[in-house]
N, C-alpha and C positions, 0 to 999 in steps of 0.2 A: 377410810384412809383420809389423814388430814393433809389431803392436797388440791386444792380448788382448780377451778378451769381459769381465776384472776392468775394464778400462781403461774401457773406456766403459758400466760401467756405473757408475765413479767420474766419468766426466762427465755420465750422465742425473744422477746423487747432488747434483752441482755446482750442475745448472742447477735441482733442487728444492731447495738449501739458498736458492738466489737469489730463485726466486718466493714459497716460503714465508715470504722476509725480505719481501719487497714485501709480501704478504698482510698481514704483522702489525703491518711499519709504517702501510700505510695504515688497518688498523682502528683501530689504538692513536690516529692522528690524526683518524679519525671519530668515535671514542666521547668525546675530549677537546672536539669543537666539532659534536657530533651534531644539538642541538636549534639553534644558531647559521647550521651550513650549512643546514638549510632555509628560516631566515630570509635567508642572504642570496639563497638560490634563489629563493625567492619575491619579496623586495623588491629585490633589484637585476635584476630581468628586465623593465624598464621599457619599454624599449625595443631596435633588435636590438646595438645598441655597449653599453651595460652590458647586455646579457645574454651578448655577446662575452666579454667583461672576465670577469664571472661566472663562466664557463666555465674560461678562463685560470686565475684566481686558484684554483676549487676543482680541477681538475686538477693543479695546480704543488703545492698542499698534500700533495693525498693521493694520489700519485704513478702514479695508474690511467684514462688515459683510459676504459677498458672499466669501473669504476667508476662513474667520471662518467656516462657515458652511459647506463649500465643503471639508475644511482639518477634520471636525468631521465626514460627511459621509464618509470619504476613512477609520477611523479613526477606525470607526463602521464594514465598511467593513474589515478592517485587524482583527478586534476581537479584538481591544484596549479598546471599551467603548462597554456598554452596550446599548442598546435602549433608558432607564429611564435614564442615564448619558447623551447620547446624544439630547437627548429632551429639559433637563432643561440647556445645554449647549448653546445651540441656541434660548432660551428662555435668556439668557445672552449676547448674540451676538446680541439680536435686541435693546437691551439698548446700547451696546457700542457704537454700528452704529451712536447712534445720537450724539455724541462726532464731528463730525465731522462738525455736522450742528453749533453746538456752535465755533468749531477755525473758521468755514469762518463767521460767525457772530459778533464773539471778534473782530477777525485781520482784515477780508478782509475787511472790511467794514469801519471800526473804524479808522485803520493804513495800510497804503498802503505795505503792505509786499513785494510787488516786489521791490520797490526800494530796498531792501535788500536782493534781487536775487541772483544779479552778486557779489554783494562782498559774499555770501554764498557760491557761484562757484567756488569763489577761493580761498575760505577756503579748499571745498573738495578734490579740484585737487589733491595734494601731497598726500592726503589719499587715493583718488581713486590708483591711481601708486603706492602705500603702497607693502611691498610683506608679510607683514600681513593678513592676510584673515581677524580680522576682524577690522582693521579699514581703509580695501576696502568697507566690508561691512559700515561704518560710513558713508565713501564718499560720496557712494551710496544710503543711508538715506537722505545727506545732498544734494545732487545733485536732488533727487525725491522730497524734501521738497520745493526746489526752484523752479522746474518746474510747481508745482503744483498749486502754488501762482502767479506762471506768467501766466501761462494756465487761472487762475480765472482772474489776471487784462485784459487779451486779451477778454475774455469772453466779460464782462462789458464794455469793450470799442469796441467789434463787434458784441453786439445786435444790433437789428434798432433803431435807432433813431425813434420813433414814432410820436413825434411833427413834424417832415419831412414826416413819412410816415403815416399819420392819415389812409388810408387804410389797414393797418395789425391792428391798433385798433379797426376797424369798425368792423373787422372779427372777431378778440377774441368776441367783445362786445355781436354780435349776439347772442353769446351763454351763456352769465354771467347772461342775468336777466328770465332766465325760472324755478328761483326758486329752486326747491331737483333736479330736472331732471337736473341742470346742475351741480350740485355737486358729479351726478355719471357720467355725460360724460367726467367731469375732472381726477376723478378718475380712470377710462377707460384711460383716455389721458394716467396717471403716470405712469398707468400699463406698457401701450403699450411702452410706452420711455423709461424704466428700462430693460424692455428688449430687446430690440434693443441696448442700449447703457450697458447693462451688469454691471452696479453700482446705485444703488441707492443714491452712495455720490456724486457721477455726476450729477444725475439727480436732487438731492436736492439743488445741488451749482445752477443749473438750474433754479429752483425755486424759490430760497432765492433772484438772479435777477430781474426775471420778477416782484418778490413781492416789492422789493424795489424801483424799477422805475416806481411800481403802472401800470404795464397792468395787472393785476387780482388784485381783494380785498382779504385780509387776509381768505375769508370761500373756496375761487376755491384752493389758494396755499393750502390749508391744505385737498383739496381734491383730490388735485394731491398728496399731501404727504401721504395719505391713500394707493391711490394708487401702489405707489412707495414701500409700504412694502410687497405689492403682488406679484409685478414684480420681484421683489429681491430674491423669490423664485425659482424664473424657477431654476436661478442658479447652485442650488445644488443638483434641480431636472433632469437637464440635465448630472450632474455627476453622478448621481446615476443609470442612464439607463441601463448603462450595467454592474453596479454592484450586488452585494448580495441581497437577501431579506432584511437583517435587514439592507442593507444603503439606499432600497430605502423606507424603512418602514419612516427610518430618515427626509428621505426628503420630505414625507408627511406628518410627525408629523410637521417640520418646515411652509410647507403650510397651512394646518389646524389650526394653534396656526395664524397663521398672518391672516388670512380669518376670524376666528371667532371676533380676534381683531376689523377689519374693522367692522364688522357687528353691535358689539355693540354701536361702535363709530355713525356711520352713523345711529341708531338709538334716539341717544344722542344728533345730532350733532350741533347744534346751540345752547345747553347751554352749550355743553360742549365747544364751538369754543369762548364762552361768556365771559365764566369762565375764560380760558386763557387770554384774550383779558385786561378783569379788571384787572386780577393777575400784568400781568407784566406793563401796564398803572400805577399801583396805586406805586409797587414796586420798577420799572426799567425801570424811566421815563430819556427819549433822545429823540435825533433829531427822526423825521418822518420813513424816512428809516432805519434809526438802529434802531427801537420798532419794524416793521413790521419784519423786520429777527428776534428777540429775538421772537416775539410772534408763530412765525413759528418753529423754534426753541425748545422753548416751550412747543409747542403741543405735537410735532414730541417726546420729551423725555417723558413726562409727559402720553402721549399715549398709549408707551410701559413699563412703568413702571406698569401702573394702569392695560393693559393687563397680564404681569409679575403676578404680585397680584393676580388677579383671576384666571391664569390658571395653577399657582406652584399647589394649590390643588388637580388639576385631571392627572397629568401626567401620573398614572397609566389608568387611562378613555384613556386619548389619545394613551397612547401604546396598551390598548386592543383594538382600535376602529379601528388605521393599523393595526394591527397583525388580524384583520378580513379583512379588504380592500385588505392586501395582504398576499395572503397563501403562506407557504412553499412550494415549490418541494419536492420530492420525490427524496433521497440525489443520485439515481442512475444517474438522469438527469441531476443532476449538475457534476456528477463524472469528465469526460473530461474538463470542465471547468478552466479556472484560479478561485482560490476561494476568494483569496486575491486583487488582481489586477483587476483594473475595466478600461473598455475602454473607451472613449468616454475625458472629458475635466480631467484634472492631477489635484493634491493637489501642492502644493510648492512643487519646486524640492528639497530641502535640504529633505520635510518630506517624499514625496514618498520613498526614500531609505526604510523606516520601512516597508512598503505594500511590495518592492521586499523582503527584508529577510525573511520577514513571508512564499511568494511563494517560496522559497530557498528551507526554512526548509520543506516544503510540499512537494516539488519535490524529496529533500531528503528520503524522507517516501517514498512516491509511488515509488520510483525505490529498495528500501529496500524490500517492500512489492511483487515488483516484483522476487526480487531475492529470495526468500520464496516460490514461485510458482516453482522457477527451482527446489530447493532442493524435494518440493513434485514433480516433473515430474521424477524426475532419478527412484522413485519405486512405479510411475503409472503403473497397468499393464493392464488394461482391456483398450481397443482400441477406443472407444467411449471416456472416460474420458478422458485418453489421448489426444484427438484431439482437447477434447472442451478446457481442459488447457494449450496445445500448443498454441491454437487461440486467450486468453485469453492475454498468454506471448507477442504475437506479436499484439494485441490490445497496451496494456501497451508500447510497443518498439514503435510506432504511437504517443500515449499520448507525451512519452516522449521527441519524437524527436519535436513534435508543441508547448511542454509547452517551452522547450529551446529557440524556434522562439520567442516565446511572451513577455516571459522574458528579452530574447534579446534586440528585438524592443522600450521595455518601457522602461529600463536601457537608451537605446540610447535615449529616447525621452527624460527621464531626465535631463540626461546630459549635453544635448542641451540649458537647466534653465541657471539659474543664481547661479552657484554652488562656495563653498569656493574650495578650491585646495585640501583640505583635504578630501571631499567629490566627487571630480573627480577621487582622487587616488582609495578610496573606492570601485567606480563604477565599475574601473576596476578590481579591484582585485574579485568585486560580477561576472562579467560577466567570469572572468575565473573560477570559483565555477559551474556555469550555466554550462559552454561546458564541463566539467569536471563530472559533477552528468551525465549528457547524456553518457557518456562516458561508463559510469557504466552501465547506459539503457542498450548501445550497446552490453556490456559484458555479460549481462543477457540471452542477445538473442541468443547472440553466443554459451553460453552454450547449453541452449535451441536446438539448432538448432545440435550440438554436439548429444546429450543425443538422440534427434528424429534421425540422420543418424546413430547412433549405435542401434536404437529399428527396422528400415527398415534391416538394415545388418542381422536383427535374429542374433545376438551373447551380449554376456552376461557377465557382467567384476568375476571375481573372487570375491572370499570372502574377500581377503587378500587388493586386489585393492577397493572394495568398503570399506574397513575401513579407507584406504589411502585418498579418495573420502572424505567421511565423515569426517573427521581432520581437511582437508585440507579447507573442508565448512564451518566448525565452525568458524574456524580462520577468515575466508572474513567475515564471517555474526559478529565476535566480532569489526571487523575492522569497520564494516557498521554504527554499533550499537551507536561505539564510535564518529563516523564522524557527526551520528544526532545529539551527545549531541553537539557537539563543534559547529554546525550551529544551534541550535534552541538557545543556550545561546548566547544573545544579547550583553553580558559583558563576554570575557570568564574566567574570576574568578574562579575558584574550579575547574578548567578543567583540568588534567593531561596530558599536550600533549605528554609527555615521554609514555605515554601509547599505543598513537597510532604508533609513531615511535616504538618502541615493536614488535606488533602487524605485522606491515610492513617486520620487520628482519627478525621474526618468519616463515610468509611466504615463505621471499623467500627462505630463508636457506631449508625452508621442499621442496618448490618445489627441488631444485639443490640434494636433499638428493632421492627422488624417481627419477628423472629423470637418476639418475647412477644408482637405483635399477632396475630402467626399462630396461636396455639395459644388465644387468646382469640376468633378469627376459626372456627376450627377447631369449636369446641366450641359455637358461635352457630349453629352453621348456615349460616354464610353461604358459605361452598364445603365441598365436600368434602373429604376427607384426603387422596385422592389428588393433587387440585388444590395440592391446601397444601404434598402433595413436591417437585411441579413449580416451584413458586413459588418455593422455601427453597434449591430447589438452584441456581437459575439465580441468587438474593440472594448462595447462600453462595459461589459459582464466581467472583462481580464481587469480593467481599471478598476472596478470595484472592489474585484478580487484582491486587488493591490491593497487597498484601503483596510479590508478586512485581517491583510498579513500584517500590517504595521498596525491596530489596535493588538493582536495579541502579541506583537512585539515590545509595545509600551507594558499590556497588564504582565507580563513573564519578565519582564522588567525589574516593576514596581514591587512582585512576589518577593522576587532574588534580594530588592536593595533592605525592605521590610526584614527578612528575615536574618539578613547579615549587620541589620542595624539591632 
């Protein structure tokens, strides 16, 4: 057999110059309309036809159904979409996908697009080196657009030769006349291929070859092409793993709509492979191998459109039918959890940014929620209660130091994307937000820990000192209050930052105003000095506290102004 181990490892070479170009184009068209596409995810998911539409348009963009889908389960998991929004979204996502089977059917076949590679390369250069962000981003569309079309002509020119190697025909052949049985071993084949190679527009450029150079007939490629919309699935089900319920709810509403698809298909399937076949014969008559792409093509659209159709009506079926397959926890189980941030494969780096803010503003809460515990611990009296909400405080101080690590970690894993400059600045200023809310953890415990060596000591603050106490609490807890609003608003529009610099003076001015009354207090007799350490450190721990809310009030800032600039 004249085919080397060079040979095909110049076609795996092929098929990564092609997904790499897909990669790059699709990011280069995320990072140019990043903060846009979750606007229109969000505002065009009205109802389940514009969230159809939605679907469509953002797949037909950025040329990845598995994209699309993984960016609506993170999407789902941040609590941007609903279940019934994210359903009929990805129900729009498996129409756009076939967008791609038509450009390499139009161009690649028709017009040799590579020859228009390198002068496309060096159109990009000057953009890629642009200090524009986005038409670095262009560059990098236009740099991704060409690889992708050379990736396809290498493709076509490092298949075998089969008139040379008539033994790799013998071997397909064995298995093309066994009739339905081989219409599901091919379908099997597509599956298995999509997910090993992680794109079903790869695996379809795959097909729309072998079909044109006639080693399968038009009913095996359309059974590979069945295939290929099963496999396309893992996808978003591998993102969803260590997500939320309702994103991995998504990701089997996604499987279930593409599975039911194929079934009725492969019930159908020879008049429906018929039907195609005449349509575009009678319609959209050319050479040999450009009919056999179109009619492939074809199917592959017309497939999920007619699926589309039939299963817009039940979405609500579909959402009760996960929503039984996968129960809720019990919210105590998820408590420790990141609830937002999910591990396992990333959405686009430009969009993850939205999933960290969401975890921000949550980390925000929980260490507020913590510092509510301390204010109830200073007039815990009974011994028992006390311990259990001591241990409670230093649960939460745990929490908070591992939500920082994870936070941390996915920030940096972002980052690592293909990010605009404006979007790096961002990160960092999120990650200083992150060590800064811990910060606050830290101060919580300290009090904490204050309040329990003043309850072992047996001694007790005065009347006068616990109203000083109490002022002095409100003040941190109006400072805290203010820092959530300012991180949970994504725009910070109507936000009065003069309020929290206020807030901040307020503080310390009161601290500096008891810390002279203490040492006045001290030397009166009116408590002891060891009372007056106790006192000055749980004053000077809330002061600090203060300082810690106004830095992530400046970095939650500086994120907001960065990214509206």
């Amino acid at each position: 057999m004249d085919y080397s181990f060079y040979d095909f490892l110049k076609l795996i070479g092929s098929l990564g110059l092609f997904l790499y170009g897909m990669k790059i184009m699709s990011e280069g068209l995320q990072k140019m309309a990043g903060d846009r596409l979750r606007g229109i995810l969000t505002a065009m998911t009205t109802n389940r036809v514009t969230g159809v539409l939605t679907g469509v348009l953002i797949t037909a963009l950025i040329q990845s159904s598995s994209a699309t889908t993984v960016m609506v389960v993170s999407f789902v998991n941040a609590g941007l979409l609903t279940l019934t929004q994210s359903i009929s979204v990805i129900m729009g996502a498996n129409i756009g996908t076939t967008v791609t089977a038509w450009i390499i059917s139009l161009f690649g076949f028709k017009v040799d697009i590579s020859l228009f590679a390198l002068p496309l390369l060096g159109l990009g250069i000057p953009l890629i080196f642009s200090n524009k962000s986005t038409r670095k981003s262009l560059g990098e569309f236009i740099f991704g657009f060409s690889f992708l079309f050379m990736g396809l002509a290498f493709l076509k020119s490092n298949v075998p030769d089969l008139s040379r190697n008539p033994e790799m025909l013998a071997f397909i052949q064995n298995y093309t006349d066994m009739g339905y049985l081989s219409i599901l071993l091919f379908l099997l084949l597509g599956t298995v291929i999509t997910i090993v190679v992680q794109s079903s527009s790869a695996t379809m450029a795959i097909t729309l070859i072998m079909c044109s150079m006639n080693w399968i007939p038009f009913e095996l490629a359309a059974a590979l092409v069945l295939g290929e919309n099963i496999g396309t699935t893992i996808t978003a089900n591998i993102a969803a793993l260590t997500a939320n319920v309702s994103a991995r709810r998504a990701a089997l509403a996604h499987f279930m709509f593409n599975v039911f698809g194929v079934i009725w298909v492969l019930v159908l399937f020879y008049p429906f492979t018929s039907l195609i076949s005449w349509a575009v014969d009678t319609y959209m008559p050319s050479a040999p191998e450009v009919a056999v792409s179109f009619k492939l093509s074809a199917f592959h659209t017309v497939f999920n459109i007619c699926n589309v159709l039939i299963l817009i009506w039940f979405v609500k079926f579909i959402e009760k039918t996960v929503c039984t397959l996968i129960r809720k926890k019990n919210v105590e189980e998820e408590e420790p959890r990141l609830r937002f941030i999910s591990g396992g494969m990333l959405s686009t780096a430009e969009l993850s940014i939205l999933q960290a803010n969401k975890e921000i503003h949550l980390f925000a809460e929980r260490t507020h929620r913590m510092y509510g515990m301390v204010q109830d611990l200073l007039h815990t009296e009974k011994d028992e209660e006390f311990n259990k909400l001591f241990a409670r405080i230093e649960k939460y101080e745990n929490i908070s130091d591992n939500m920082e690590i994870e936070i941390a970690n996915y920030l940096n894993q972002v980052s690592e994307g293909r990010l605009s400059s404006e979007s790096k600045l961002q990160i960092r200023a999120m990650l200083r937000e992150v060590t800064e809310i811990e910060s606050i953890g830290d101060s919580c415990y300290n009090l904490a820990r204050t309040i329990n060596r003043k309850r072992q000591a047996n001694i007790d603050f005065t009347e006068k000192q616990y109203e000083h106490i109490h002022l002095m609490m409100k003040l941190t807890n109006d400072a805290l209050v203010q820092m959530i609003s300012v991180v949970e608003k994504e725009e910070h529009k109507g936000i009065d930052l003069n309020k929290s610099y206020n807030i901040e003076s307020e503080i310390n001015n009161y601290r500096n105003q008891l810390k002279n009354q203490n040492i006045l207090d001290v030397n009166n007799k009116e408590y002891d000095y060891q009372m007056g350490v106790y006192y000055m450190d749980l004053i000077a721990e809330c002061e600090k506290l203060g300082d810690y809310v106004i830095n992530v009030v400046e970095a939650g800032t500086d994120a907001k102004e960065r990214k509206q600039s």
